[in-house]
C-alpha positions in Angstrom: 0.0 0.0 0.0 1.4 3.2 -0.7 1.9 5.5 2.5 1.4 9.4 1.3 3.2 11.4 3.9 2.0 14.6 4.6 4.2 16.9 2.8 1.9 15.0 -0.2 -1.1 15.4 2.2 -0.3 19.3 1.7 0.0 18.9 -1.8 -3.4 17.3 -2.3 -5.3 19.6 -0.1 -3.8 22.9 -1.9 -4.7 21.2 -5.2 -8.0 20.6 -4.2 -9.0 24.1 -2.8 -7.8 25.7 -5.8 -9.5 23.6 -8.3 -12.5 24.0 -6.0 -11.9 28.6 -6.4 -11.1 28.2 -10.0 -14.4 26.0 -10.3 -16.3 29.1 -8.0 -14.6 32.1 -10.3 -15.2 30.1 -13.6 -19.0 29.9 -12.7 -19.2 33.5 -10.9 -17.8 34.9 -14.4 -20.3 33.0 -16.8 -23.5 34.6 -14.5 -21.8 37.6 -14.6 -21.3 37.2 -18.3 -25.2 36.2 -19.2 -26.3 38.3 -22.1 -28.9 40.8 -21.3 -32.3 39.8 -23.5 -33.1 42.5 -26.1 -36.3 43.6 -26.0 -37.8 45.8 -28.8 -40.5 47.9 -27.2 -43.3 49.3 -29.8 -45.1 52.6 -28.6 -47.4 55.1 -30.1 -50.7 56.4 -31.1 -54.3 56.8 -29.9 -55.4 57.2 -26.5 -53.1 57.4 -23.8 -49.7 58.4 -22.7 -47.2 56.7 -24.5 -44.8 59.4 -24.0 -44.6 58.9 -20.3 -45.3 55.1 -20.3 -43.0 54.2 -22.8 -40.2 55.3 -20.2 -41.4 54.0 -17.3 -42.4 50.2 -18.6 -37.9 50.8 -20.1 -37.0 51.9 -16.7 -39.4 49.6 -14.5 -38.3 45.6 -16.7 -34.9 46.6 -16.9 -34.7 47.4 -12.4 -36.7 43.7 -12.5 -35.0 41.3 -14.8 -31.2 41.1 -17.2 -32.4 43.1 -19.9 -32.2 46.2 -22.0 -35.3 47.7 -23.7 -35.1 49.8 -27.3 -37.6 52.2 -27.7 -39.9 52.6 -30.9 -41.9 55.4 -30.4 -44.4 58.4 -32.1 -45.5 61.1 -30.8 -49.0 60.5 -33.0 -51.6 60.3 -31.1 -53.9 59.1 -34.0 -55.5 55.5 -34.7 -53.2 55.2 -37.7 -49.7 56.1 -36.0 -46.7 55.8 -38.6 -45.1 53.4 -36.9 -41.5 52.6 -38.1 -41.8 48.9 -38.0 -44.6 49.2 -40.3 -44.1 47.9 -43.9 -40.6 46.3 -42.4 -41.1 42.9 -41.9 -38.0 42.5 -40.5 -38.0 45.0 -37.8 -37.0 42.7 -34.9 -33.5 41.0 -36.2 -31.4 41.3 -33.5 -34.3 40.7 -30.7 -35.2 38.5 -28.2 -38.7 39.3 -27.8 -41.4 42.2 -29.1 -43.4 43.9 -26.5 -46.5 45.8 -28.4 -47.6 48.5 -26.5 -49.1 50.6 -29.7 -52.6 51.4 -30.0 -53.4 51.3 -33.9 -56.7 49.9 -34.3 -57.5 51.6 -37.6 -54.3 50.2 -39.2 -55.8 47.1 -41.4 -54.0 46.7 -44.6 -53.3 42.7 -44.7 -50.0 43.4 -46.0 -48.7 45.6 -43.2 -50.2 43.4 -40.7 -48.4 40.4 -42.2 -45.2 42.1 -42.2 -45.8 43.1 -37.9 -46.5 39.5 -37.6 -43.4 37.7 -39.5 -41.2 38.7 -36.7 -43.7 36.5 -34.3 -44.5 33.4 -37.0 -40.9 33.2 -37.6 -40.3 32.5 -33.5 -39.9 35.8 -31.9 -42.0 36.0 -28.4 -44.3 38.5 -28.1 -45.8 40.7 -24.9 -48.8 42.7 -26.2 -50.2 45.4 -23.1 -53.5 46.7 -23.1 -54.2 48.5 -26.4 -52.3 45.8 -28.7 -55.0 44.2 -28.1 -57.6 46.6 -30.3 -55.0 47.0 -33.0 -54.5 45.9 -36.8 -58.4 44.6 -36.8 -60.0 43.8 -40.5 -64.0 44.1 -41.0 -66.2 44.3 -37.7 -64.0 43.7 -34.8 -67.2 42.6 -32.6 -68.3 39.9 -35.0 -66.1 36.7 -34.5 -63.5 36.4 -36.9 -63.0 32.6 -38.0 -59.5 31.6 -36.7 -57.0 31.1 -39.4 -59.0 33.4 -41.5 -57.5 37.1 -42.7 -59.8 38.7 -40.8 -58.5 36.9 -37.7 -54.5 37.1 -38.4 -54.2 39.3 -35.5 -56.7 37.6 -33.1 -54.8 34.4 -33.8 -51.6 35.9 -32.7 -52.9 37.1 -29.5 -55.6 34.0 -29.1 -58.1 35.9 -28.2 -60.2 38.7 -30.0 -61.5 41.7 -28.1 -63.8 44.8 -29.5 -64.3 47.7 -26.8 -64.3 48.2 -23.0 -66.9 50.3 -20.5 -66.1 52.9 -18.3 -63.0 53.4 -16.6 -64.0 52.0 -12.8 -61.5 50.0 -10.9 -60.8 46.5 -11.9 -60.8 43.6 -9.1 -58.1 41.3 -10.6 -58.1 37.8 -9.7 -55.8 34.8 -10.6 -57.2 31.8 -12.3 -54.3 29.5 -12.6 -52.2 30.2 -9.5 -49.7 26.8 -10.1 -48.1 28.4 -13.4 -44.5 29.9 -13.6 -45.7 33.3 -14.4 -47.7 34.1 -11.2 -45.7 32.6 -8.7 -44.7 35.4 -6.2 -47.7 37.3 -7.8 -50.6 37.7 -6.0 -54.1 39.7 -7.3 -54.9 43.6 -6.6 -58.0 45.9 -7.5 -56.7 48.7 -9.5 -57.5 51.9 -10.0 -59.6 53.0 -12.7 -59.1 51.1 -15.7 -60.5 49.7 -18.7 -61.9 46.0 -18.8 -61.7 44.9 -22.4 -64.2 42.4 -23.7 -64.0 38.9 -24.5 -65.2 38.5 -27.9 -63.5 35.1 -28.6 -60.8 32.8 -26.8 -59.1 30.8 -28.8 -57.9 26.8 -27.6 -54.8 27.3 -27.3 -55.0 30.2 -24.5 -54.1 29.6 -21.0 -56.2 32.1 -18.9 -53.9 33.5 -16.0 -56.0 35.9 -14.2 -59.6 37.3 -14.8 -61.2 40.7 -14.2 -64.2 42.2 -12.8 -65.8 45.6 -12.5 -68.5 46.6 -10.8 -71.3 49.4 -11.6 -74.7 50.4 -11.3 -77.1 50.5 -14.2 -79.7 52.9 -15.1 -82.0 51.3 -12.0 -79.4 51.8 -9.7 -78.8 47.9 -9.8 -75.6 46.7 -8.9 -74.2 44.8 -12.4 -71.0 42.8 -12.9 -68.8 42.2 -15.6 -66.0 39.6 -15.9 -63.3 39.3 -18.5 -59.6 37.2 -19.0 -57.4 40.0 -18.2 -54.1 38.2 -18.7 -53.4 35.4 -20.5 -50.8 33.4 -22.7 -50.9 32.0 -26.2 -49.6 29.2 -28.1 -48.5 30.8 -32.1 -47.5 28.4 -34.2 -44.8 27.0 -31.5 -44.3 30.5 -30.5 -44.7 31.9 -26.9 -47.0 34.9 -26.5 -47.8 36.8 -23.3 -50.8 39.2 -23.3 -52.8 41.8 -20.3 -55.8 44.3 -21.1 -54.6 46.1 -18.0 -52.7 49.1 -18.1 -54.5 52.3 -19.6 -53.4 54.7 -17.3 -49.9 56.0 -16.1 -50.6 54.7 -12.3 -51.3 51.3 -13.5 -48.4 51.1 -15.7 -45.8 52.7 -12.6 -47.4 50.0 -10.2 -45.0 47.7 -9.0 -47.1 44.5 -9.4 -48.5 45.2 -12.8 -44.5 45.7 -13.4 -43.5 42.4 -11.7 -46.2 40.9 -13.7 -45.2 41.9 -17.1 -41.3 41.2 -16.1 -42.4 37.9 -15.6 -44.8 37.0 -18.4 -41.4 38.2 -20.6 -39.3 36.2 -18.9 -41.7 33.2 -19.3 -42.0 34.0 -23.2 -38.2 34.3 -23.5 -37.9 30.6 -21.7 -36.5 32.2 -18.8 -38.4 30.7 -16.3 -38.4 27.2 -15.1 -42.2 24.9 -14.3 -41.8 26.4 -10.9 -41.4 29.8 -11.7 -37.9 30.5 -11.4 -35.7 32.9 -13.4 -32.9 31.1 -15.1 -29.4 31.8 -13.4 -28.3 35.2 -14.8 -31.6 36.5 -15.5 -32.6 38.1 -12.6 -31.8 41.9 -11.6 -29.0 43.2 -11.7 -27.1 44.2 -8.5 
């Protein structure tokens, strides 16, 4: 047997620490060296204010999550903004994931729509917040567009189709599917006044992640409620989409958990979460 005196004894011991700090630094390096995601953020047009929510939803994800947002933005406050993406199918090369934050819902030329979705069919994730939802419609957006249909190239994308909201009251938000990766942490809030979009269609493939009620009085003075899927996420083609009605005005969009929210329904679309709602090493904020 071979005796190892401890001069040896010494030698192993050294060896092993070091391998065991170069092993520590070599992993402490690759976190540190974890690509931030590139997120393309599209803003602009009718309704509310982009100029200030554009820079708060930038300032708000990247505090949350390894990230950097790039700004597309007008100032046009119509319902057919000139949005530079627009005709420019291949706006997002060089990004990780498309959040939609415009509000063009008189924008309807098939072609340009095609060319806003080519990014998306092609594998890009998409986050689409409040007014994405009521944009690039074709015909009668309150008639049900048959899925797969021109009409319903937008509605597909998002998986579900939506046509107009009631007053702005305070919406009671409430999760539906509290076991998925998205919400853990998360937890539902009534917020101030806001918009509660319709449910016109839902398509198969959506996974409802919270629903919304409001509550108001008819012309009786009878108490009425009205319930919609406020948040939700959609299968496209193999491609991750994340979608919320909520966030029409400035306070909503500045709130911490509507931010926390959206952080995570990126990360989730970016495969940046794992089943049980953790962010991927290297993902997380940065300290």
């Amino acid at each position: 047997m071979w005796a190892i005196d401890n001069g040896m004894k010494h030698s192993f011991s050294w060896f092993a620490s070091n391998l065991s700090l170069c092993a520590f630094l070599l992993s402490s390096t690759q976190a540190a060296e974890v690509p931030p995601l590139r997120v393309l953020l599209i803003t602009g047009g009718c309704c509310h204010d982009y100029a200030q929510q554009k820079d708060i939803l930038k300032r708000g994800l990247e505090q949350r999550a390894n990230l950097v947002v790039t700004q597309i933005h007008t100032d046009d406050g119509s319902t057919k903004p000139p949005l530079a993406i627009l005709g420019n199918p291949d706006y997002a090369k060089g990004y990780d994931v498309i959040i939609h934050d415009e509000c063009a819902a008189d924008i309807n030329d098939p072609t340009l729509i095609k060319g806003i979705l080519a990014p998306h069919r092609a594998g890009i994730p998409g986050v689409n917040l409040h007014c994405a939802i009521h944009c690039y419609r074709i015909g009668n957006p309150g008639e049900a567009a048959t899925p797969g249909s021109e009409r319903a190239m937008w509605f597909d994308y998002l998986g579900l189709q939506s046509s107009g909201h009631g007053a702005q009251m305070p919406i009671a938000i409430r999760l539906t599917e509290t076991n998925h990766a998205i919400l853990q942490g998360l937890s539902g809030w009534t917020t101030v006044n806001e918009e509660l979009y319709n449910n016109i269609q839902i398509r198969p493939a959506v996974t409802a992640l919270s629903r919304g009620t409001q509550t108001m009085k008819n012309k009786e003075g009878v108490a009425q409620e009205t319930e919609s899927v406020v948040t939700w996420i959609n299968d496209y083609q193999g491609t991750r989409v994340f979608s919320t009605t909520i966030g029409h005005n400035n306070a909503t969009v500045a709130d911490a958990r509507y931010l926390d929210l959206v952080t995570r329904g990126l990360l989730w679309a970016c495969g940046r979460l794992d089943d049980q709602g953790g962010i991927q090493p290297g993902y997380g904020p940065k300290k």
